[in-house]
C-alpha positions in Angstrom: 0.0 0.0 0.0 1.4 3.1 -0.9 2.1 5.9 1.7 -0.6 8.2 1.1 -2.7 5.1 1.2 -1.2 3.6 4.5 -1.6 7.2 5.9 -5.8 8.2 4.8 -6.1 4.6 6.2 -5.1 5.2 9.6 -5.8 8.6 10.4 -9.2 8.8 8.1 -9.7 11.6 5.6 -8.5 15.0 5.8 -11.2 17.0 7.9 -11.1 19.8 10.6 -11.2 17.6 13.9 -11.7 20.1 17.3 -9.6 19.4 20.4 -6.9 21.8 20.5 -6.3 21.8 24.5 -5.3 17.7 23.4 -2.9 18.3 20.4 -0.9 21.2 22.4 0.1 18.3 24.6 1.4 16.0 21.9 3.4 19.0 20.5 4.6 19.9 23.6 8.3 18.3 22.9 8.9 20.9 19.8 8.7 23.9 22.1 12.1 22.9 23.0 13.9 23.3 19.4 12.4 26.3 18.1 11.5 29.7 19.2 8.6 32.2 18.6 11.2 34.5 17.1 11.8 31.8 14.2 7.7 31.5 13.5 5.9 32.6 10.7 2.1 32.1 10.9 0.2 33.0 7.9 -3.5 33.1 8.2 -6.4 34.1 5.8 -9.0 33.7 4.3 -7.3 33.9 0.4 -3.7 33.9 -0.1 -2.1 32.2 2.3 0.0 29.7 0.3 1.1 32.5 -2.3 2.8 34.4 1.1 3.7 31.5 2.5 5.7 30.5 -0.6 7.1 34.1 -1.3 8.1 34.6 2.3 10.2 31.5 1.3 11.6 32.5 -1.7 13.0 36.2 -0.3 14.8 34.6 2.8 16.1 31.9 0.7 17.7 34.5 -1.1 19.1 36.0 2.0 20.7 32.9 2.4 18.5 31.2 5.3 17.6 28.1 6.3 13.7 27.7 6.3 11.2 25.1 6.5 7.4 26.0 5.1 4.6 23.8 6.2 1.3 24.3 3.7 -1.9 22.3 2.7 -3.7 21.0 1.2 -1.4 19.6 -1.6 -1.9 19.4 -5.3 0.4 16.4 -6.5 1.5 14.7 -3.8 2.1 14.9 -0.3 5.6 16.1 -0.1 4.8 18.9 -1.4 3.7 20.5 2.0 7.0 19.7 3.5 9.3 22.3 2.1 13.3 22.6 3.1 15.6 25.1 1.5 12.5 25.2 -1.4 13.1 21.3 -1.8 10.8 18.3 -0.9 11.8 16.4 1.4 12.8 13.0 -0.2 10.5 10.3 -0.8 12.0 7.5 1.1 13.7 9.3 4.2 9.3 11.0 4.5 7.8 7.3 4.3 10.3 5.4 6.2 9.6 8.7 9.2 5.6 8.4 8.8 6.3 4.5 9.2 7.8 5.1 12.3 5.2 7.8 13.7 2.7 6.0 12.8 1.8 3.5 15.7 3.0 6.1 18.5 0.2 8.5 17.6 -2.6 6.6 15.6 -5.8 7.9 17.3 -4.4 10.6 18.8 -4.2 12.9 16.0 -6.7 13.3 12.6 -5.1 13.4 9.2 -3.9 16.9 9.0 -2.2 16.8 12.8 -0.6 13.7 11.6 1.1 15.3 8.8 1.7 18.2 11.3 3.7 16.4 13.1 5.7 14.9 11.0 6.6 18.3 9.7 7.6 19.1 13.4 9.9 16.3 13.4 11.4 16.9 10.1 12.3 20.7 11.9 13.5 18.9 15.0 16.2 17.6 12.9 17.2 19.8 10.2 17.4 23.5 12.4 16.2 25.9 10.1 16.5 29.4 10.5 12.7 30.3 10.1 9.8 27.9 9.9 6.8 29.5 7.6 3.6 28.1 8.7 0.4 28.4 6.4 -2.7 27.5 8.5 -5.1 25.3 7.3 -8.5 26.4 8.4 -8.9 29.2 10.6 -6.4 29.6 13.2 -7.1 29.6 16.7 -8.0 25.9 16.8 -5.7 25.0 13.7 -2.8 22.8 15.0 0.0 25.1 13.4 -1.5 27.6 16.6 0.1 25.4 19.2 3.4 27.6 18.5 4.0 31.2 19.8 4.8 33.6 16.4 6.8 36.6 16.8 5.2 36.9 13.4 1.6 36.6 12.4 -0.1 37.5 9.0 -3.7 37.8 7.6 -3.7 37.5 4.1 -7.7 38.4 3.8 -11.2 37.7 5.3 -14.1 36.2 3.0 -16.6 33.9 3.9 -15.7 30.3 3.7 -16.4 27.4 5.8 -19.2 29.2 7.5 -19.7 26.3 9.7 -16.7 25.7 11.5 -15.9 29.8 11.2 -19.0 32.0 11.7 -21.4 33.4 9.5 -20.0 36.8 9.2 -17.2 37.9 8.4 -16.3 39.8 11.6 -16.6 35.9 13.5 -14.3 34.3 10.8 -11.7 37.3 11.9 -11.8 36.4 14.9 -10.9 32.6 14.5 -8.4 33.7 12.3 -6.6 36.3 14.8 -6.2 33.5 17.2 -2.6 33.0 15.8 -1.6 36.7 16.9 -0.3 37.4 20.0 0.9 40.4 22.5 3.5 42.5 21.7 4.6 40.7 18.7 4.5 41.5 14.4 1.0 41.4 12.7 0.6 42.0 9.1 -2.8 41.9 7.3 -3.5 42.3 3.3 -7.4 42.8 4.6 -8.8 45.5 2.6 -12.4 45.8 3.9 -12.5 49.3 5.3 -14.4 48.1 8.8 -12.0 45.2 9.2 -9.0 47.0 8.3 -10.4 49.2 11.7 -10.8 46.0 13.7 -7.3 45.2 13.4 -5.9 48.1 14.2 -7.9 48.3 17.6 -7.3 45.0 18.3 -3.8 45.4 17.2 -3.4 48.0 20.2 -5.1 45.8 22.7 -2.1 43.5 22.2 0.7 46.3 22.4 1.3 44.2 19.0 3.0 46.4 16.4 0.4 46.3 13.0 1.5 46.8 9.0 -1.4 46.8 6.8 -0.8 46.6 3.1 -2.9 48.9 1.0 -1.9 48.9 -2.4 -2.5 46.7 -5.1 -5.8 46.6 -4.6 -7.0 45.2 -7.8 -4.0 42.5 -8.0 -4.5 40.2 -4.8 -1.4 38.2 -6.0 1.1 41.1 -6.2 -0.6 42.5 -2.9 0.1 38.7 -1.5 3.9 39.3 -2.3 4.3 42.4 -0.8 2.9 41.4 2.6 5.5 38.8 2.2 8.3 41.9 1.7 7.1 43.7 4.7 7.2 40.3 6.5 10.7 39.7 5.7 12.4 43.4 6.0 10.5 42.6 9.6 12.4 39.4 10.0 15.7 40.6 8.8 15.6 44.2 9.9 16.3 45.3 7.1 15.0 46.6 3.4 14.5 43.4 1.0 16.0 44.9 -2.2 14.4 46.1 -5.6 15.8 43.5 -7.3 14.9 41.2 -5.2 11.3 42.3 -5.3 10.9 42.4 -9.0 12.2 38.9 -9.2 9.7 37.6 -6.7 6.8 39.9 -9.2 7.5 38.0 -11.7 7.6 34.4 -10.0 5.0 31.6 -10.8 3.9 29.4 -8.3 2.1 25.8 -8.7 -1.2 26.6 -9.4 -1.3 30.2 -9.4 -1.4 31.6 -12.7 0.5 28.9 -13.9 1.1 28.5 -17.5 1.4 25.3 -19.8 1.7 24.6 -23.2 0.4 21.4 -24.8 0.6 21.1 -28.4 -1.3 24.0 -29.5 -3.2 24.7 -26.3 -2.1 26.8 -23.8 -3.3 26.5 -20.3 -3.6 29.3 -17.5 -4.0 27.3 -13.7 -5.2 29.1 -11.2 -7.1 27.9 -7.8 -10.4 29.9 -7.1 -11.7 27.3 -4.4 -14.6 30.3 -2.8 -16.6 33.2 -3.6 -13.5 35.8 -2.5 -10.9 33.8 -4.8 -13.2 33.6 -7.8 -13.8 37.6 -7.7 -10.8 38.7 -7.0 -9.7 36.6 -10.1 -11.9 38.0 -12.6 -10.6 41.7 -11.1 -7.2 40.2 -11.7 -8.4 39.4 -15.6 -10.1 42.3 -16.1 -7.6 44.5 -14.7 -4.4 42.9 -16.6 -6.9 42.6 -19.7 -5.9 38.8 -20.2 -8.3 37.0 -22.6 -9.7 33.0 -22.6 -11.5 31.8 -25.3 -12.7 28.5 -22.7 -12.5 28.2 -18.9 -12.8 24.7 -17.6 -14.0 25.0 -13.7 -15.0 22.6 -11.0 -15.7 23.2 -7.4 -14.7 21.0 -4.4 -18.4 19.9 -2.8 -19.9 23.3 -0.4 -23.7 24.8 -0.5 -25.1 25.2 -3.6 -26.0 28.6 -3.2 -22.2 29.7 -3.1 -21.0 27.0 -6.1 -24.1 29.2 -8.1 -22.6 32.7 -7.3 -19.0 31.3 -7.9 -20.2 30.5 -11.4 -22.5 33.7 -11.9 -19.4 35.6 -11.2 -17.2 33.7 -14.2 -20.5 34.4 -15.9 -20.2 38.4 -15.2 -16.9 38.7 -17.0 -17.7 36.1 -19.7 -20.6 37.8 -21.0 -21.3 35.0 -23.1 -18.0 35.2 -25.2 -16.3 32.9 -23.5 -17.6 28.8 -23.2 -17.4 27.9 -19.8 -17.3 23.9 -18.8 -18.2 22.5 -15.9 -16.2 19.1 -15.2 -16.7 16.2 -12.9 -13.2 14.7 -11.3 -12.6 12.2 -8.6 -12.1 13.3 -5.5 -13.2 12.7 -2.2 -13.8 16.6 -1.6 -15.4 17.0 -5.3 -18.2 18.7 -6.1 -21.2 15.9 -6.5 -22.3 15.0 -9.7 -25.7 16.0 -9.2 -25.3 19.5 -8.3 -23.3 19.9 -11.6 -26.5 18.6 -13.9 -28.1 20.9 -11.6 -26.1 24.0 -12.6 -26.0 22.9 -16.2 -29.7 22.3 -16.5 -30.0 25.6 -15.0 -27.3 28.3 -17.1 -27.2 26.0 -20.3 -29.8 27.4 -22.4 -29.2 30.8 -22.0 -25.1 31.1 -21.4 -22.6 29.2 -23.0 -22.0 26.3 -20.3 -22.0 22.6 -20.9 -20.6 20.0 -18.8 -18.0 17.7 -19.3 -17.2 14.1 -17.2 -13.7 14.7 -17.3 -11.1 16.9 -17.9 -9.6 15.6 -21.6 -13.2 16.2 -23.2 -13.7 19.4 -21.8 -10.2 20.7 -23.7 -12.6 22.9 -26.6 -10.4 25.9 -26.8 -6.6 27.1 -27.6 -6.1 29.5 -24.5 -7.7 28.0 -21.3 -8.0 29.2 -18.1 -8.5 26.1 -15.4 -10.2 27.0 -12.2 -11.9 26.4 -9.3 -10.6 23.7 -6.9 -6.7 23.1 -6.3 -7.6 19.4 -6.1 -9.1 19.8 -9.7 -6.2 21.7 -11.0 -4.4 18.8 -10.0 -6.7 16.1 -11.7 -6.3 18.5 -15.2 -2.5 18.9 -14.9 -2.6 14.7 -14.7 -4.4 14.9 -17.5 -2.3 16.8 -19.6 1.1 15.5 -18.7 2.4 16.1 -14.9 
């Protein structure tokens, strides 16, 4: 049985699982090979892996040592362990889950599992900084068990309503649960009443606040400059121009990403919620880029928020564009159902059909492929990975 396999099998699927008081306790050994002053917590609604991965890339090239955890992952599982902007190697991560395994099966869910591992992997290697990218919220989320000097929050939207709040004041408030007194805060919020909340709540910690405000119609570039501020905050001092315009230009898995198969060329870009798929269409409507098809498909969430997700792409499409739905395997996928649903609903008077999988979808010669990282992933299998 293959790792992933052996892994799913023995801590169940990937889920939010409460009971933060008990995994604080099983994480309790790490406190002694790391300090807050090397944490990085980056939480948020949208954006979190882009900073994550950018705070990565500028101290890299300031010639430090750092680990980034993130989640979920697109190809395989090593790609959430990061060291020095390498994977960590496929036999030496097995043979160390192997090991973990029957100390701490049913103790820990899926994602803690991996957590640890991650902790471990640290434990040994001594990196200079360790970027954390939360998984879903952040008070409760297991990266939280560790103190940050640092603490970011990319943006606010509503997502996972259930486990969050229903507003988007709540979901803030999950999500400052990784700050903490007297220490760095950064926030890429923009709406004008939360951008207020943090800055009072920001003074009740004597915490010192940087709020980035430009950008506002590019939420990748505004991404990478919280990550500069981050850094010239870590390193105490200015990261360079240079520097900066290199990391402008970098193209991260699954974020923007461009391929080339035959004659097709393919634009990838994860939109998993309502905040990710607007502030994309801003991004193509700003930068003017054109699609003559985009291929979506949604992990599985209330209907009403999968229909505004696609009346959005709808908005900027104006019927010029075909858009195809698509089905792919997945344990977090969209259900079958609610796609004939959607089709049954926008196919005769838009340009929408739907498609069983990803290779018969492929209509058009410049594509942009949306919507769920796990179906980005199923499409880039398709064409080649």
């Amino acid at each position: 049985m293959h790792i992933e396999q052996q892994i799913s099998s023995t801590f169940g699927k990937e889920i939010f699982s409460p009971g933060f008081e008990r995994v604080k306790g099983i994480f309790e050994d790490f406190h002694r090979y790391f300090g807050p002053e090397q944490i990085i917590t980056i939480a948020g609604t949208n954006g979190k892996g882009e900073t994550a991965l950018s705070v990565e890339y500028l101290l890299l090239r300031e010639g430090k040592k750092v680990a980034v955890w993130t989640s979920p992952h697109i190809h395989h599982i090593r790609e959430r362990f990061r060291f020095n902007g390498m994977y960590i190697d496929e036999d030496v991560f097995e043979q160390t889950c192997l090991e973990l395994m029957p100390y701490l099966h049913g103790s820990l869910s899926y994602y803690e599992f991996l957590f640890y591992v991650f902790c471990t992997f640290c434990s040994q290697k001594k990196p200079d900084y360790i970027v954390l990218e939360v998984g879903l919220g952040g008070r409760l989320d297991a990266v939280n068990v560790f103190d940050a000097k640092y603490a970011a929050i990319t943006s606010i939207g509503l997502d996972h309503q259930e486990l969050l709040g229903d507003s988007e004041v709540e979901i803030l408030k999950e999500k400052w649960g990784v700050t903490r007194r007297m220490q760095y805060i950064f926030s890429g919020v923009q709406q004008p009443d939360l951008v207020d909340l943090i800055k009072q709540k920001s003074e009740k910690l004597s915490a010192r606040l940087f709020q980035i405000k430009e950008h506002k119609n590019d939420y990748s570039l505004r991404n990478r400059h919280l990550a500069v501020k981050i850094c010239e905050c870590v390193l105490g001092h200015k990261i360079s121009g240079r520097a900066i315009e290199s990391l402008e230009k970098k193209v991260f898995q699954g974020r923007m990403e461009k391929w080339k198969s035959g004659q097709v060329r393919f634009t990838f870009n994860g939109a998993h919620n309502i905040d990710g798929i607007e502030a994309l269409v801003e991004k193509i409507k700003f930068e003017k880029l054109k699609f003559d098809q985009i291929i979506v498909s949604f992990s599985d969430r209330d209907f009403s928020q999968i229909k505004r997700m696609l009346d959005t792409l709808l908005r900027y499409t104006q019927n010029n564009v075909i858009i195809s739905l698509c089905h792919f395997e997945h344990n977090r996928a969209i259900d079958i159902n609610k796609l004939n649903l959607l089709r049954d609903i926008y196919s005769a008077k838009n340009n929408v059909e739907l498609y069983l999988d990803f290779n018969s979808a492929v209509k058009g010669k410049n594509i942009l492929v949306t919507g769920s990282y796990y179906f980005i992933a199923e499409a880039q299998k398709c064409i080649g990975f």
